[in-house]
C-alpha positions in Angstrom: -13.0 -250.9 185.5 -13.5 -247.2 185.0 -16.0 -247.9 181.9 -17.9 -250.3 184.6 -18.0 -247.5 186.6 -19.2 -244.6 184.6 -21.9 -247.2 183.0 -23.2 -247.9 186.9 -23.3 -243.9 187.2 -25.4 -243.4 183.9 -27.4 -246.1 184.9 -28.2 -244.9 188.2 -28.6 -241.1 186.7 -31.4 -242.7 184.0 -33.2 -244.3 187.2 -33.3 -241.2 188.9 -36.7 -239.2 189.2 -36.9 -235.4 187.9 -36.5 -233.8 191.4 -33.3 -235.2 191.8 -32.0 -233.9 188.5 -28.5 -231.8 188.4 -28.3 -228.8 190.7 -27.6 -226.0 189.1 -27.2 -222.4 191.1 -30.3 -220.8 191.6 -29.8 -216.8 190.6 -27.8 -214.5 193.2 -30.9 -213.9 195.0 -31.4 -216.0 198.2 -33.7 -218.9 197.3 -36.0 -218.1 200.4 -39.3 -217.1 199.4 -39.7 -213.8 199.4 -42.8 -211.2 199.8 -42.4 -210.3 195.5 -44.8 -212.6 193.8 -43.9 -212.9 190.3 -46.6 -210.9 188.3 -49.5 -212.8 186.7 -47.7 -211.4 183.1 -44.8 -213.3 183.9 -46.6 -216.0 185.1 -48.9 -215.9 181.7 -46.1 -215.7 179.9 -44.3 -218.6 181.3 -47.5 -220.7 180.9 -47.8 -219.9 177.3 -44.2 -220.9 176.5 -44.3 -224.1 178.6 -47.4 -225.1 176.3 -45.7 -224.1 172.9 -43.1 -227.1 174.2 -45.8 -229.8 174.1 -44.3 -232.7 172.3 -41.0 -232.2 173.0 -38.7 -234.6 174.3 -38.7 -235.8 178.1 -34.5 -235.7 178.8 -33.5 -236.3 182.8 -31.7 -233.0 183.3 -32.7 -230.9 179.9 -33.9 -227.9 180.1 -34.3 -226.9 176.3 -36.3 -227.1 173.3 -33.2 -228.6 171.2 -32.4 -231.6 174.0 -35.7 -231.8 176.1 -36.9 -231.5 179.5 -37.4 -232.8 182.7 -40.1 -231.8 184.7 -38.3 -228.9 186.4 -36.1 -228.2 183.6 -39.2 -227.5 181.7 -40.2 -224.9 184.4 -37.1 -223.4 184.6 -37.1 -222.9 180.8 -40.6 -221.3 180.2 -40.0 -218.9 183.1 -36.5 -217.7 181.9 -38.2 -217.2 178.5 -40.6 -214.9 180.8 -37.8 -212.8 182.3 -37.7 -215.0 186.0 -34.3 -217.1 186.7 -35.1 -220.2 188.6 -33.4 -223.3 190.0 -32.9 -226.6 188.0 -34.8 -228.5 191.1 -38.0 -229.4 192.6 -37.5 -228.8 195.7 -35.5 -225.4 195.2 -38.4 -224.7 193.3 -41.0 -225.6 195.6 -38.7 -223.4 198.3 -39.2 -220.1 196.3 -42.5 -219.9 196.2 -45.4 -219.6 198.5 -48.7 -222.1 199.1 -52.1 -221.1 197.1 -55.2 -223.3 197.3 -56.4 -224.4 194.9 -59.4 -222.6 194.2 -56.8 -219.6 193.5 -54.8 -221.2 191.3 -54.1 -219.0 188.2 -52.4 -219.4 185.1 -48.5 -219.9 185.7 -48.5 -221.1 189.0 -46.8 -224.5 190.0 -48.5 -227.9 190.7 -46.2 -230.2 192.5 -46.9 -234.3 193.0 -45.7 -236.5 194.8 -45.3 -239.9 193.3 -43.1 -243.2 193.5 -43.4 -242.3 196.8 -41.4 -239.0 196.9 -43.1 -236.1 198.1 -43.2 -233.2 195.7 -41.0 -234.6 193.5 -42.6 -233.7 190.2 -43.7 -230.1 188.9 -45.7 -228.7 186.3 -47.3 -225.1 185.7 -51.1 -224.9 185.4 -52.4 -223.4 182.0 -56.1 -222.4 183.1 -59.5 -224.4 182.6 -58.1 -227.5 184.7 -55.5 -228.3 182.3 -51.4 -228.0 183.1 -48.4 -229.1 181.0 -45.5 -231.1 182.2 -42.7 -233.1 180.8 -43.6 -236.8 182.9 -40.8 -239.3 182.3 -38.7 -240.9 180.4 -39.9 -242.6 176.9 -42.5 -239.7 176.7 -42.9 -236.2 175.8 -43.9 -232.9 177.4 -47.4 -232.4 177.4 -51.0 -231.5 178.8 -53.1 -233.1 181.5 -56.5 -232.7 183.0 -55.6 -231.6 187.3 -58.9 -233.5 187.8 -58.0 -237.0 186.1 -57.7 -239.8 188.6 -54.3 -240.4 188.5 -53.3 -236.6 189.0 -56.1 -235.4 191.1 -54.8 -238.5 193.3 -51.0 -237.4 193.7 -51.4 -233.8 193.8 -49.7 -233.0 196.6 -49.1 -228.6 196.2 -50.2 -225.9 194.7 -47.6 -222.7 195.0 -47.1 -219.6 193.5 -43.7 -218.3 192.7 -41.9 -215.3 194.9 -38.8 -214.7 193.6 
C-alpha cells in the first residue's frame, strides 16, 4: 500500500507544472519587492549564464547544470551564479520584482507566461534582440525562443524586473 502511495505522489509531482515546483526558502530578506533593483551587471550576468545552459536537461524541481532545470529553477541558478539569491518559485519570483513594459525590457529581466491556463506560471529571462531562454517542460531541454513567435507573444502575460 505504501509503494501505491508514493508512486500516486511521483506521479502527481511529474504532472505538476514548473510554478508549483518545491518551495524552497527565499534568502533572509523579506520577499516583498523592494526599492533596490538588481543592477543591469547582475542582470547581464545572469542572462549570460542562463544561455551557457541551453541544452540542458528540463528536471521538475532542478536547479543545476548536473540534474537540470525547471523553469524557475533555471532562474534561480543563473542569478545565484550572478551574486542575487532567489526563490525556487514562480510566483515568489514574480513577487520580488517590480512590472516593466515591454518596450524597457533589458537584458536579464523576467518574462512570465501564463499557460495551461495558470497565470504566470512559467518564467524565463530575456537575453536581448527579442530572444529569451527558458527550460519549457518535460521531455525537452533548456533553450532559446523568439518573445515575438505566435505561441509566446500569445501567452506572455509579464514582464518584471528583479528588486531584491
Amino acid at each position: 500500500m505504501r509503494a501505491m502511495r508514493c508512486l500516486a505522489i511521483a506521479l502527481l509531482a511529474l504532472l505538476a507544472s514548473c510554478a508549483s515546483a518545491p518551495q524552497r526558502p527565499a534568502s533572509s530578506t523579506s520577499s516583498a519587492p523592494s526599492s533596490r533593483e538588481v543592477s543591469a551587471g547582475a542582470a547581464d550576468k545572469a542572462a549570460t549564464q542562463a544561455a551557457g545552459m541551453i541544452g540542458k536537461p528540463y528536471r521538475f524541481g532542478g536547479a543545476s547544470p548536473s540534474s537540470g532545470f525547471d523553469c524557475s529553477g533555471l532562474v534561480m541558478y543563473s542569478f545565484r551564479q550572478a551574486g542575487v539569491r532567489l526563490p525556487h518559485n514562480t510566483d515568489q519570483q514574480r513577487a520580488i520584482s517590480r512590472h516593466v513594459r515591454v518596450s524597457d525590457l533589458r537584458r536579464g529581466d523576467l518574462l512570465f507566461f501564463d499557460q495551461e491556463g495558470k497565470k504566470n506560471s512559467h518564467v524565463g529571462i530575456y537575453l536581448g534582440r527579442g530572444m529569451f531562454v527558458h527550460a519549457p517542460s518535460s521531455g525537452k531541454t533548456v533553450r532559446s525562443d523568439r518573445i515575438e513567435s505566435p505561441y509566446w507573444k500569445k501567452h506572455l502575460s509579464e514582464v518584471r524586473r528583479l528588486a531584491v
